[in-house]
N, C-alpha and C positions, 0 to 999 in steps of 0.2 A: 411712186410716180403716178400721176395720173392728169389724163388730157380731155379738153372739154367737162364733159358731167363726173369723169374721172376725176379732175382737177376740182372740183366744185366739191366730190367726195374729199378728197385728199383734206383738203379746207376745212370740212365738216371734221373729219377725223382730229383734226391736228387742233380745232375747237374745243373737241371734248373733254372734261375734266378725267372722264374715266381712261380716256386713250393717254394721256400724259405718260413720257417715260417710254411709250412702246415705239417712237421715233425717233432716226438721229438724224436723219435729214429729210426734205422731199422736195419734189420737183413739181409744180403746176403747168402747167402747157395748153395754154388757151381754154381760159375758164376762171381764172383766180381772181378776175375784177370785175367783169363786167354779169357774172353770173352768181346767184344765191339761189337757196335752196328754200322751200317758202316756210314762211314759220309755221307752227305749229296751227293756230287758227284758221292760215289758207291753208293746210291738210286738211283738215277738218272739214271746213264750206266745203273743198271739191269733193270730197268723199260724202259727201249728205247728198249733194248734186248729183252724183252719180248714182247712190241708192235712189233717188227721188226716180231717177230716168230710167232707173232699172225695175226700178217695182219691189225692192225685194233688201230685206233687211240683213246684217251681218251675218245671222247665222245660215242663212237664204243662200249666200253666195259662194260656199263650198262645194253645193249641186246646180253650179250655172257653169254652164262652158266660157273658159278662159277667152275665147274668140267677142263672146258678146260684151264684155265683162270689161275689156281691153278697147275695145271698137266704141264702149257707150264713154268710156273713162279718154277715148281721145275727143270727141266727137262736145263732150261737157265741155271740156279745157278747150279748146278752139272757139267754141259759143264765147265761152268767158275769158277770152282774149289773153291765156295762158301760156299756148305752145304748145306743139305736139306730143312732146313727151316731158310734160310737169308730173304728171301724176305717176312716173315712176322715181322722180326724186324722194330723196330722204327729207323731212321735215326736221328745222331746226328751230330752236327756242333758248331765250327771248329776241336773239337779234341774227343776224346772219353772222358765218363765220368771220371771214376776213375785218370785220367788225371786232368780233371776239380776239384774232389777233392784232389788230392793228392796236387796241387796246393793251396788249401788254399780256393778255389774260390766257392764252394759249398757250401752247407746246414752244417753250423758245427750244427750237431749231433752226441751223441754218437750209432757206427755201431757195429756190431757181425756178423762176419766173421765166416763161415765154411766151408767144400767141403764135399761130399758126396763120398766114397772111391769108389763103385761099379758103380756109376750113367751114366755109359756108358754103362751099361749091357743092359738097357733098349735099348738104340738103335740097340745093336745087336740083340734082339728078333724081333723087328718092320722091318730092313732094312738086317740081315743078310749078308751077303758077299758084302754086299754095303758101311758096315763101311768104311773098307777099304778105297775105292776111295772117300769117304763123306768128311773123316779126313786128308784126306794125305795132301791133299797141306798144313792144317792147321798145322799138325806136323813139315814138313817141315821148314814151316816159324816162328817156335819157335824152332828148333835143327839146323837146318842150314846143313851144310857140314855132322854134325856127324848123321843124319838120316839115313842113311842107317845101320851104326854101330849097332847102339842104336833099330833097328826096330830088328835084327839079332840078337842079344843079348834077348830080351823080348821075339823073338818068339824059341829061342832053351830054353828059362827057364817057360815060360809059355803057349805054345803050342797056340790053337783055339783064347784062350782068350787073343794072344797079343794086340790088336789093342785096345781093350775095354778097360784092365787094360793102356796100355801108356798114350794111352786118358785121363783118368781117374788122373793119376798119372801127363801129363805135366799142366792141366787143375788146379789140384790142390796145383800147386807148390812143390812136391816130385822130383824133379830132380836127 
């Protein structure tokens, strides 16, 4: 079982050719659709990115403190319209999972699906007015053209709490 980036793992796992067999069932819980984990080539860019901003090549970064290392790796991913926490996702290849199963090509087990209606709320106590710029490109690239409508609309009918409830709401399939 696993919820949010849990759930995204769960996915990832249940993708795997080599995990096959070590599940009989699992459970996603807000995460299973509206989230993937980047392929193998967006690892890649962000981790070059981050060395580029770090100054310091792979084997460099066993004698850097964890603090700066974490701090340059949120700080690239937010520049590059990522998310705050992309660069501790697992990278998968060549397609994302839920792909991988909806295809047929994964773990057939029986899954349980659910989304968590508030579970953005969390972000907005931790990051505050950071939501905002964290989510947008991501909203963006799931509303397309009608984002600005649809932002206009949530924030004259829900005030403070537009970004968390849309979030919340394209995340879990509520359109």
């Amino acid at each position: 079982m696993g919820e949010s980036a849990g759930a995204v793992s769960v996915a990832s796992l249940l993708a795997m050719p080599a995990a096959r067999g070590l599940f009989h069932r699992a459970i996603l819980q807000s995460g299973a659709s509206g989230l993937s984990p980047p392929t193998r080539a967006d690892a890649t860019a962000l981790a070059t990115s981050v060395l580029a901003q770090l100054g310091a090549s792979v084997d460099q970064l066993a004698t850097m403190p964890a603090e700066r290392i974490l701090a340059t790796q949120q700080t690239v991913s937010l520049e590059r319209g990522l998310g705050a926490f992309t660069p501790s996702s697992m990278a998968t290849d060549p397609r994302p999972p839920m792909e991988t199963i909806a295809a047929g090509e994964g773990a057939r087990v029986p899954l349980l699906l659910g989304s968590n209606r508030d579970e953005w709320a969390l972000f907005d106590v931790f990051l505050g007015e950071r939501v905002t710029r964290i989510v947008q490109a991501q909203i963006e690239g799931v509303l397309g053209p009608e984002t600005d409508r649809v932002v206009a609309a949530y924030r004259a009918a829900r005030g403070e709490r537009a970004w968390v409830d849309l979030v919340g709401d394209v995340a879990s399939g509520s359109r």
